[in-house]
NUSENU-855378 format. One record per residue (C-alpha): residue number from 0; residue in three letters; x, y, z. Coordinates in Angstrom, 3 decimals. Layout:
% residues N
<atom pos="NUM" code="ala" x="X" y="Y" z="Z"/>
...
% end
This chain:
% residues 172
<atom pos="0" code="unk" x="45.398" y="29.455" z="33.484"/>
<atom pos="1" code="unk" x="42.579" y="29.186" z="30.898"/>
<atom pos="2" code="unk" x="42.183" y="26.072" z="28.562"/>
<atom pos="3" code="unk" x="43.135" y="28.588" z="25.638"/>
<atom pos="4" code="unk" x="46.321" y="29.570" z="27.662"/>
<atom pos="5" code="unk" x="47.171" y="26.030" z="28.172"/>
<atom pos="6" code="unk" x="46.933" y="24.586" z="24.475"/>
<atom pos="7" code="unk" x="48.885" y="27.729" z="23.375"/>
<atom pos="8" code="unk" x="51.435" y="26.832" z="25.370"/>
<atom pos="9" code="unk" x="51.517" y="22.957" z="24.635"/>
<atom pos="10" code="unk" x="51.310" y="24.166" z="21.159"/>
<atom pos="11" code="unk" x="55.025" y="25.665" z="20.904"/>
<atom pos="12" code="unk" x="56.464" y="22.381" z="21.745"/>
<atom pos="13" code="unk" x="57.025" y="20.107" z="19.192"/>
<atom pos="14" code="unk" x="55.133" y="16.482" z="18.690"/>
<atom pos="15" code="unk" x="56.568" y="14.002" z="21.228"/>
<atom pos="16" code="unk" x="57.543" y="16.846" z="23.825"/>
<atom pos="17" code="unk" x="61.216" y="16.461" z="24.031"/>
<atom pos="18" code="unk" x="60.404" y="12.788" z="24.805"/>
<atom pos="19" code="unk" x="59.102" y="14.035" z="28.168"/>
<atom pos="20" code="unk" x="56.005" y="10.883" z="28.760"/>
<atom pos="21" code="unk" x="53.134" y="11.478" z="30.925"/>
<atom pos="22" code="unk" x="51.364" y="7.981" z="31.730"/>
<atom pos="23" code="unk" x="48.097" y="9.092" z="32.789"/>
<atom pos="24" code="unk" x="46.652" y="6.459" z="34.857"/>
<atom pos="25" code="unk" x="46.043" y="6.263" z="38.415"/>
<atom pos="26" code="unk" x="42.153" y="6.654" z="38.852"/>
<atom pos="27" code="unk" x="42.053" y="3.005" z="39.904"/>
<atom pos="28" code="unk" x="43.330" y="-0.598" z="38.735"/>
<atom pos="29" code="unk" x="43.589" y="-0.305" z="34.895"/>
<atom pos="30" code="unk" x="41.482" y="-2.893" z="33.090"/>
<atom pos="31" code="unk" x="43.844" y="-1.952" z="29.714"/>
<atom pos="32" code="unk" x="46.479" y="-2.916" z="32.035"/>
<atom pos="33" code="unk" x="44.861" y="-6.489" z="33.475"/>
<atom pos="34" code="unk" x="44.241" y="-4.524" z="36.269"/>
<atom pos="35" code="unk" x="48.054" y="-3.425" z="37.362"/>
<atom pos="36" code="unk" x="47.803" y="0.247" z="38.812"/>
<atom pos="37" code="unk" x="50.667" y="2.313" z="37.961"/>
<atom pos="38" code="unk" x="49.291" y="4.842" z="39.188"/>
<atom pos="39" code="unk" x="50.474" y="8.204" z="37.154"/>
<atom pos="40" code="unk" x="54.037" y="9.062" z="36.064"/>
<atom pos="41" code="unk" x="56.076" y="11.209" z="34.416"/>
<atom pos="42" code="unk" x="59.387" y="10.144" z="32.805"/>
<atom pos="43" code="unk" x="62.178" y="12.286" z="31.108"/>
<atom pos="44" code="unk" x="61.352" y="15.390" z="33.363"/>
<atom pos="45" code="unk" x="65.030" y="17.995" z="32.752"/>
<atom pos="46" code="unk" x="64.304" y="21.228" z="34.501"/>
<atom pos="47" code="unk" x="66.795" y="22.364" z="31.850"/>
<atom pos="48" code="unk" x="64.300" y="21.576" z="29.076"/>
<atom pos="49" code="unk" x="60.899" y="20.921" z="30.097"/>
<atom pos="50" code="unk" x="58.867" y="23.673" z="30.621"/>
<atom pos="51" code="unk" x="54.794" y="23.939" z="31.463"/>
<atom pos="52" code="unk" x="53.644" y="23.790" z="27.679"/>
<atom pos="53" code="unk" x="55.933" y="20.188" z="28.244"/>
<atom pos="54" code="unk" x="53.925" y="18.987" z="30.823"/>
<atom pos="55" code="unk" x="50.973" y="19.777" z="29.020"/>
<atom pos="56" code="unk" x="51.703" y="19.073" z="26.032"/>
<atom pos="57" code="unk" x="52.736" y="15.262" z="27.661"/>
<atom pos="58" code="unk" x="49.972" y="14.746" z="29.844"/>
<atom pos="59" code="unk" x="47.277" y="15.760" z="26.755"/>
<atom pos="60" code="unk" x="49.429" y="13.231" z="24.318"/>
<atom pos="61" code="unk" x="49.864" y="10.588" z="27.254"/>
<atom pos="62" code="unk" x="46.001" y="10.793" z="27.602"/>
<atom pos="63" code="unk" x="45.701" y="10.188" z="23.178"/>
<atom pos="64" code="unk" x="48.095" y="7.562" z="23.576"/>
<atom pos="65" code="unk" x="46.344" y="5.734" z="26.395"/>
<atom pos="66" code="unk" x="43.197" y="5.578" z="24.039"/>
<atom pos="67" code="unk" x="44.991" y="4.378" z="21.443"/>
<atom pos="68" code="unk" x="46.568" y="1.799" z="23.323"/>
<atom pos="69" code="unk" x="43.399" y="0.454" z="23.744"/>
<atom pos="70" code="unk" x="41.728" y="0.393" z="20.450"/>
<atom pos="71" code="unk" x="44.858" y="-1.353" z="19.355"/>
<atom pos="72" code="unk" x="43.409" y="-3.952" z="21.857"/>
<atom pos="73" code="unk" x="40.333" y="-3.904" z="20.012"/>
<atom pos="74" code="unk" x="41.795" y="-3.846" z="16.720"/>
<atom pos="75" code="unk" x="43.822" y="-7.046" z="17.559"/>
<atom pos="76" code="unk" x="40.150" y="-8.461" z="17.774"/>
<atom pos="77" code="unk" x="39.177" y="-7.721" z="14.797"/>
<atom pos="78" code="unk" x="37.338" y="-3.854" z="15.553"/>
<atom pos="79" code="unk" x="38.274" y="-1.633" z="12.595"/>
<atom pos="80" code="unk" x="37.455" y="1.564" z="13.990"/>
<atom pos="81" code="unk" x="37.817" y="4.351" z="11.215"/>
<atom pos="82" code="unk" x="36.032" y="6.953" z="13.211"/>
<atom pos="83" code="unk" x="36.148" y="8.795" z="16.375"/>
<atom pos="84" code="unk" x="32.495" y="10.489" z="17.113"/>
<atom pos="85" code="unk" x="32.905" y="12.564" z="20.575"/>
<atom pos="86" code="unk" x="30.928" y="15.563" z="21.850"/>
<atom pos="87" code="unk" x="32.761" y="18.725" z="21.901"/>
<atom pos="88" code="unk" x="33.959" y="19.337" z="25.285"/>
<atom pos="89" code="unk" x="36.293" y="18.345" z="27.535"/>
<atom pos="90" code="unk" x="39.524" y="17.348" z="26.315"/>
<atom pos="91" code="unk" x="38.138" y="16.978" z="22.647"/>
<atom pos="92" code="unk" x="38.224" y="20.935" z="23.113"/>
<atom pos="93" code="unk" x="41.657" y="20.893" z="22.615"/>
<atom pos="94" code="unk" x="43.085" y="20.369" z="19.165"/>
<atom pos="95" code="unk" x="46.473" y="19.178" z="19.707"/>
<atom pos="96" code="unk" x="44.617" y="16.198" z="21.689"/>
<atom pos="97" code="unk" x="42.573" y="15.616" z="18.551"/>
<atom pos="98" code="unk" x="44.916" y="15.850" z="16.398"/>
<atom pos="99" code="unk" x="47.266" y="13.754" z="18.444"/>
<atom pos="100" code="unk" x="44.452" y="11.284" z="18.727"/>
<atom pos="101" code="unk" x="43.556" y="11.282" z="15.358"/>
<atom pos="102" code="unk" x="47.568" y="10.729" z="13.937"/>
<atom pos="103" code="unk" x="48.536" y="8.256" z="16.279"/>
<atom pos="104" code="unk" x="44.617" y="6.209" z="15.626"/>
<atom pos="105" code="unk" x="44.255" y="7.077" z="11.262"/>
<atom pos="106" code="unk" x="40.555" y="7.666" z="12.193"/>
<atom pos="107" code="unk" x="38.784" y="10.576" z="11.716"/>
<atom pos="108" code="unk" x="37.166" y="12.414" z="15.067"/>
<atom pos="109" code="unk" x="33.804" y="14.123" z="14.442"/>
<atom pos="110" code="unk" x="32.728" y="16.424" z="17.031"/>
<atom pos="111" code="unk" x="28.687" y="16.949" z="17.937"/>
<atom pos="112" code="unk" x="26.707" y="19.372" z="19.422"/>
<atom pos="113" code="unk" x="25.849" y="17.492" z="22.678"/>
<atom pos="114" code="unk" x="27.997" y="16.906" z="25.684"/>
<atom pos="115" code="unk" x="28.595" y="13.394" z="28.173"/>
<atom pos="116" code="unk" x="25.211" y="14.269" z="30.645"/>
<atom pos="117" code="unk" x="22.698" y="14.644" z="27.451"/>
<atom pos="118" code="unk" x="24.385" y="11.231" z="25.564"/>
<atom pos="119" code="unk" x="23.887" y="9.898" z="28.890"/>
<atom pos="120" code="unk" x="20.342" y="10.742" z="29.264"/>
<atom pos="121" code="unk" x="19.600" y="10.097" z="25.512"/>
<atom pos="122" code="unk" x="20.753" y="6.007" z="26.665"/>
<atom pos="123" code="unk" x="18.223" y="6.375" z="29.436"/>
<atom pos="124" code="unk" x="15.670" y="7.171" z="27.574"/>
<atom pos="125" code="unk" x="16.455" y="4.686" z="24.989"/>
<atom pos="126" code="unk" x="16.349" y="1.918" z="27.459"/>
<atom pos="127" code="unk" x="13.188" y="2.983" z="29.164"/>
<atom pos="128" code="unk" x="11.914" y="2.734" z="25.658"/>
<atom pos="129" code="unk" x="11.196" y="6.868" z="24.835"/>
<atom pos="130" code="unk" x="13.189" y="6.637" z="21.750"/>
<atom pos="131" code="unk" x="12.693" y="3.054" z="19.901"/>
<atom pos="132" code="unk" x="16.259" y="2.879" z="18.278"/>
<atom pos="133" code="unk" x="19.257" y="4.290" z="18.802"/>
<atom pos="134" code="unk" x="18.991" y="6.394" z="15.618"/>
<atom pos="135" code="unk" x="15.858" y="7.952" z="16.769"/>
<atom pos="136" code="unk" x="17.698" y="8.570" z="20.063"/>
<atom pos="137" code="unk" x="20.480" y="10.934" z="18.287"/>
<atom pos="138" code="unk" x="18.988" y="11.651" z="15.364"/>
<atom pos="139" code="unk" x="19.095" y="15.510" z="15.734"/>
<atom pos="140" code="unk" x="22.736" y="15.285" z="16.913"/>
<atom pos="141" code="unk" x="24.699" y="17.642" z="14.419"/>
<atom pos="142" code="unk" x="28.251" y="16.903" z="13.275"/>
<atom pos="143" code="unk" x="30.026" y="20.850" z="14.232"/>
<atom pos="144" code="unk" x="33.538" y="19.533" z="13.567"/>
<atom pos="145" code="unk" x="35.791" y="17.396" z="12.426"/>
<atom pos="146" code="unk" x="39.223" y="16.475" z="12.786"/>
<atom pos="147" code="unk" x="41.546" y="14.444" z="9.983"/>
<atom pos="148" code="unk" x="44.512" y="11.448" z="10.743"/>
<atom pos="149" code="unk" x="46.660" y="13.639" z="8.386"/>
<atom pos="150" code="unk" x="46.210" y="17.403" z="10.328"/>
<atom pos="151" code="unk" x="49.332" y="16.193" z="12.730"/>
<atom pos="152" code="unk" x="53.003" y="14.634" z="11.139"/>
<atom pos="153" code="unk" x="51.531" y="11.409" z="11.491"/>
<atom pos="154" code="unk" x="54.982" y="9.736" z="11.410"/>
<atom pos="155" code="unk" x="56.341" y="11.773" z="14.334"/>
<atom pos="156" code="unk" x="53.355" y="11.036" z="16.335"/>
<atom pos="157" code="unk" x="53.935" y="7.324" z="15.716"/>
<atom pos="158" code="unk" x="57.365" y="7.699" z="17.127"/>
<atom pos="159" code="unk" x="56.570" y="9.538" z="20.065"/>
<atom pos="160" code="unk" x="53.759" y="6.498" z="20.611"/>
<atom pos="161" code="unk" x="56.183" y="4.152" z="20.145"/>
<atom pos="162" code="unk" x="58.234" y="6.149" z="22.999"/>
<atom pos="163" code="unk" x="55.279" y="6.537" z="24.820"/>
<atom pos="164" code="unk" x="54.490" y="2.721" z="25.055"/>
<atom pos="165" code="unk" x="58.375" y="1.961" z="25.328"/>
<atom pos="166" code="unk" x="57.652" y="3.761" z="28.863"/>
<atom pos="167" code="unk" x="54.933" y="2.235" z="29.181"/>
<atom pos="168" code="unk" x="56.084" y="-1.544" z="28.800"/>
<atom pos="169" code="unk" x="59.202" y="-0.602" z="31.281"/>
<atom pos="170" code="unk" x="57.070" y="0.221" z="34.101"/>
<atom pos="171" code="unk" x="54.627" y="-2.920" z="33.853"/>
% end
């Protein structure tokens, strides 16, 4: 199934999935978690419900929600972050992940023209001094897209957080 198949799918179910909750972890101990590993769940599953654009749906919103969770932890320290600047690929691709992402967050996500490998390679050469400031590093980076807090029903995507980390809190 293509990426475009997939989000059409997650797209005809509604914000919070039925209150089906992926938690998406499992690639290791989770620092966001001091290090527990709950490895990755789902909760809620009804085969009389739940269908694939469910599980998809969850696992892209579990996956916003996990982010979120941790720039809470960094807004607890004081980090206002107001914006979200990714490259356009991966799971940025998909728009109910941005918009999820940007609901559940209130910041805007701006998308560039540039991917993980050349960001990656434009740090390199900013630390073997190539570029002498990080501005001159990603200066020709152009802004393609952009995503707003208010594209999603904000206040349903806060519920299905609040769900989300309800899940969450039971299982640490």
């Amino acid at each position: 199934m293509s990426y475009v198949e997939m989000n059409e799918l997650a797209a005809q179910v509604p914000v919070g999935s039925e209150r089906l909750t992926v938690l998406p972890f499992g690639n290791g101990a989770e620092r966001l978690l001091q290090n527990r590993n709950l490895n990755a769940q789902i909760d809620g599953l009804s085969f009389n419900l739940h269908g694939q654009g469910h599980l998809i749906r969850a696992s892209q919103e579990g996956i916003a929600f996990a982010i979120f969770y941790g720039m809470e932890v960094m807004q607890n320290m004081g980090i206002n972050l107001s914006v979200i600047k990714a490259s356009k690929a991966n799971l940025f691709l998909s728009p109910i992940f941005r918009q999820t992402l940007a609901a559940v967050s209130g910041s805007k996500i701006e998308l560039y023209n540039t991917d993980g490998a050349v960001g990656a390679a434009r740090g390199a050469g900013l630390g073997v001094g190539i570029y002498s400031s990080p501005q001159e590093a990603f200066a020709n980076l152009e802004m393609i897209e952009s995503t707003a807090p208010d594209t999603l029903n904000p206040a349903a995507v806060k519920v299905a957080y609040e769900h989300w980390k309800e899940v969450l809190n039971k299982n640490l």
